[in-house]
C-alpha positions as CSV (number, residue, x, y, z in Angstrom):
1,X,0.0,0.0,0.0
2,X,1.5,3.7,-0.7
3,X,2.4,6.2,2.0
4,X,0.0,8.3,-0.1
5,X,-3.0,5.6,0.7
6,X,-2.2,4.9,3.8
7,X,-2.2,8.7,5.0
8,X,-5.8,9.0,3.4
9,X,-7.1,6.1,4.9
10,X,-5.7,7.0,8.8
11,X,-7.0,10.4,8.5
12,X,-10.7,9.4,7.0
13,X,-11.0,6.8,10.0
14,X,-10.1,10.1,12.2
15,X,-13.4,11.9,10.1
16,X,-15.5,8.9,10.8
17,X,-14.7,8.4,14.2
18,X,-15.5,12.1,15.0
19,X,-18.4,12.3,13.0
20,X,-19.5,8.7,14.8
21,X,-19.2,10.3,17.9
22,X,-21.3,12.7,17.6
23,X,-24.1,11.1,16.6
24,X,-27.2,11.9,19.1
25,X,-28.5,8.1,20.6
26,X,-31.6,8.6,19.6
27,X,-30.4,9.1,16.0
28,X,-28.4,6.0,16.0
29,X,-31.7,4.0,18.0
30,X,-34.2,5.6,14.9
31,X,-32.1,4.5,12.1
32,X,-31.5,1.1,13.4
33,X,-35.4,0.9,13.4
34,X,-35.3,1.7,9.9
35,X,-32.8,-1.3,8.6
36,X,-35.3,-3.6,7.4
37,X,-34.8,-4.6,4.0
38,X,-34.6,-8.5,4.3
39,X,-31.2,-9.4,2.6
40,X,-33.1,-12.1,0.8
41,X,-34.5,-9.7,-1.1
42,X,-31.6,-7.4,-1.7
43,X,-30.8,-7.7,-5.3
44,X,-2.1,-10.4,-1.2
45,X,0.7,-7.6,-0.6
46,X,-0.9,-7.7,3.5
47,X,-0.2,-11.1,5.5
48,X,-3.0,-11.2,8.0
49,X,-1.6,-10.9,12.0
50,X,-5.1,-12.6,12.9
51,X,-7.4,-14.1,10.6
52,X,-11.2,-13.8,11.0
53,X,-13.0,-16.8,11.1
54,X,-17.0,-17.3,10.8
55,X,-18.7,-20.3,12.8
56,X,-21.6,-21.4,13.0
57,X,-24.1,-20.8,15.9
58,X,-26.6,-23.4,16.6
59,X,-29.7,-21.0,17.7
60,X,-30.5,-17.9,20.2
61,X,-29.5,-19.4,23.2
62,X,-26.4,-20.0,22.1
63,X,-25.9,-16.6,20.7
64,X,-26.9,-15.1,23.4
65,X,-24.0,-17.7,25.4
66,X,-21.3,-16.0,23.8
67,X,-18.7,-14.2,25.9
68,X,-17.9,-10.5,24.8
69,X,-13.8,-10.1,23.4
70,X,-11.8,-7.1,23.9
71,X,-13.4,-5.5,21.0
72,X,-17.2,-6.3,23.3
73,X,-17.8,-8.9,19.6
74,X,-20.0,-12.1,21.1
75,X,-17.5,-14.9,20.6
76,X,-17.7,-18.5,20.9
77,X,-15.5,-20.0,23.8
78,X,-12.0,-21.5,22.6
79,X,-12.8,-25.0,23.8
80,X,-16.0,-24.8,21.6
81,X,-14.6,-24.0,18.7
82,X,-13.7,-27.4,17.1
83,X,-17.5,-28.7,17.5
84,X,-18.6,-25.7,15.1
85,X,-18.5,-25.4,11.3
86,X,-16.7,-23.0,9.8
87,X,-17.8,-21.2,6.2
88,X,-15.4,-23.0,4.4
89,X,-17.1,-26.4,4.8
90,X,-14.7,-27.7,7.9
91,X,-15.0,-27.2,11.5
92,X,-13.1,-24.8,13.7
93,X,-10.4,-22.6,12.4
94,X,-10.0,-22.9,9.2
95,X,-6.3,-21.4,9.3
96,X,-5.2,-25.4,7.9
97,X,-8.1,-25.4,6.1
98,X,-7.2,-26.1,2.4
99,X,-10.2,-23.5,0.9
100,X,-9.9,-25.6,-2.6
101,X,-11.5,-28.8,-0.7
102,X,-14.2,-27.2,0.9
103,X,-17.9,-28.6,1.2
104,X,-19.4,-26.6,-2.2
105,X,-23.3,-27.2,0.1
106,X,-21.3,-24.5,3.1
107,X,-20.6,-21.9,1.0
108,X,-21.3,-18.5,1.8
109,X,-24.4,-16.4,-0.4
110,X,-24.2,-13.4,1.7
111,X,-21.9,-11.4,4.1
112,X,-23.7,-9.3,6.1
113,X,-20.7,-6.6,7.3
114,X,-20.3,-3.7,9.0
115,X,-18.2,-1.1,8.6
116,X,-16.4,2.4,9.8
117,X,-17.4,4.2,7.0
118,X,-18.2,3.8,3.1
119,X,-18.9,5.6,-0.3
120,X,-21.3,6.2,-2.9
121,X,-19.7,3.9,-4.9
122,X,-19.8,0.8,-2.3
123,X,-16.0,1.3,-1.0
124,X,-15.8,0.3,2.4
125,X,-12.9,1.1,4.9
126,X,-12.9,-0.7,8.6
127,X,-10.5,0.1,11.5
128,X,-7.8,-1.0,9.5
129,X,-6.7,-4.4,10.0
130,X,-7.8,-5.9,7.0
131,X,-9.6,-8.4,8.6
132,X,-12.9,-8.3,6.2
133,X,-11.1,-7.8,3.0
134,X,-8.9,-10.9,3.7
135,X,-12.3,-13.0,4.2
136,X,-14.0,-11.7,1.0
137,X,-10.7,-13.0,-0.3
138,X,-10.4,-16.2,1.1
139,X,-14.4,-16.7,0.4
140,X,-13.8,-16.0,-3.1
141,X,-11.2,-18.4,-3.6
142,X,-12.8,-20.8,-1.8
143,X,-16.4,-21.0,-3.7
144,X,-17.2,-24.1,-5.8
145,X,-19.4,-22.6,-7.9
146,X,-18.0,-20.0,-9.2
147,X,-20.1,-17.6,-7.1
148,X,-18.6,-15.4,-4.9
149,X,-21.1,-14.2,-1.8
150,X,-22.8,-10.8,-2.0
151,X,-21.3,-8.5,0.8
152,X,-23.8,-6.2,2.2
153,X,-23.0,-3.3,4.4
154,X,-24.7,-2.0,6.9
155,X,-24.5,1.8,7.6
156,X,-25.5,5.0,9.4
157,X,-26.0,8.0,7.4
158,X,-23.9,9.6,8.8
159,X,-20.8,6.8,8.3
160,X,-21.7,7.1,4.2
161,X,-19.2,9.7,2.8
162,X,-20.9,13.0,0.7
163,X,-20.7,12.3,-2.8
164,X,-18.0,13.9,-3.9
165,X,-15.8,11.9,-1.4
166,X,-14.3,8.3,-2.4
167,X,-13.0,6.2,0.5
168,X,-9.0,5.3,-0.2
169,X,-8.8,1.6,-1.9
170,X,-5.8,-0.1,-2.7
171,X,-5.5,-3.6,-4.3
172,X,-6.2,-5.2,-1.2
173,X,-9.8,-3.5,-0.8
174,X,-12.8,-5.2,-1.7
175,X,-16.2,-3.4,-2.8
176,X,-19.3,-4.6,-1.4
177,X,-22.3,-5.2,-3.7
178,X,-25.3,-3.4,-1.5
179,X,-25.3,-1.0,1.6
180,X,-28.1,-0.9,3.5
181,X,-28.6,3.1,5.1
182,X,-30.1,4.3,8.4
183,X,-33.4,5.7,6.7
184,X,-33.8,2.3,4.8
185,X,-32.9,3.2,1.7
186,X,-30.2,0.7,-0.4
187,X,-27.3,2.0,-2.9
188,X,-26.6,-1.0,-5.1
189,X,-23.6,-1.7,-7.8
């Protein structure tokens, strides 16, 4: 990644993290209200330090089971972690997982992620570790059929840059296919 990119990106995250801030709770409680577009009906150069894995829950109560990580994320207990599929068709972590010799019946269809801030044209940044970029990435690679899931991103208005503004992409950033805004309304590639 340049210096150039890299500059851009820190200082957006420091626009998005002020703007976030700012943001009256009952702004943030109303616009949750209004995310309900069912998805259904929604039309390399980086080594990883962690890698992001996705496993399967078995229902609420176990959801709601979860112990909160250092970042307050709901995640399953290490000793449970071998009993639970993972998206790429194995179980646990799928760090030894060989992507290519994944179960084509687990794929992914949709990825449902968040984000720090995005664009008008479905860039996306995070708090920049890379952690959702490297899963579209392994996801892609790993899909059977060709397919690769539709990533869906779920925003504030106020974390959706004006339009004359393009979040910094380099060739490790991945665009998502739909973002789903605070009043409800959908910007689709």
């Amino acid at each position: 990644m340049s210096t150039t990119t890299r500059i851009a990106k820190r200082e957006l995250r420091k626009q998005l993290k002020r703007a976030l801030a700012s943001i009256p709770n009952e702004s943030v409680t109303h616009q949750r209200s209004k995310k309900t577009v069912p998805p259904n009906q929604l039309d390399q150069a980086v080594q990883p330090r962690q890698i992001m894995d996705m496993l399967e829950l078995n229902d609420l109560q176990d959801y709601e089971g979860l112990e909160l990580d250092a970042w307050g994320i709901p995640t399953p207990s290490e000793a449970s972690l071998n009993e639970r599929k993972n998206c790429f068709g194995g179980y646990g972590k799928s760090e030894d997982l060989d992507v290519e010799e994944a179960d084509a019946e687990d794929e992914l269809d949709l990825i449902i992620t968040p984000g720090l801030g995005f664009d008008r044209n479905l860039g996306r940044t995070g708090r920049g570790m890379g952690f959702y970029d490297y899963f579209f990435q392994r996801c892609g690679k790993s899909q059977r059929r060709g397919k690769v899931p539709w990533k869906v991103g779920l925003a504030l208005n106020e974390q959706v840059l004006p339009a004359d503004q393009t979040v910094p992409m380099d060739e490790t950033d991945q665009r998502i296919d739909a973002l789903i805004l605070g009043d409800g309304s959908v910007l689709r590639r």
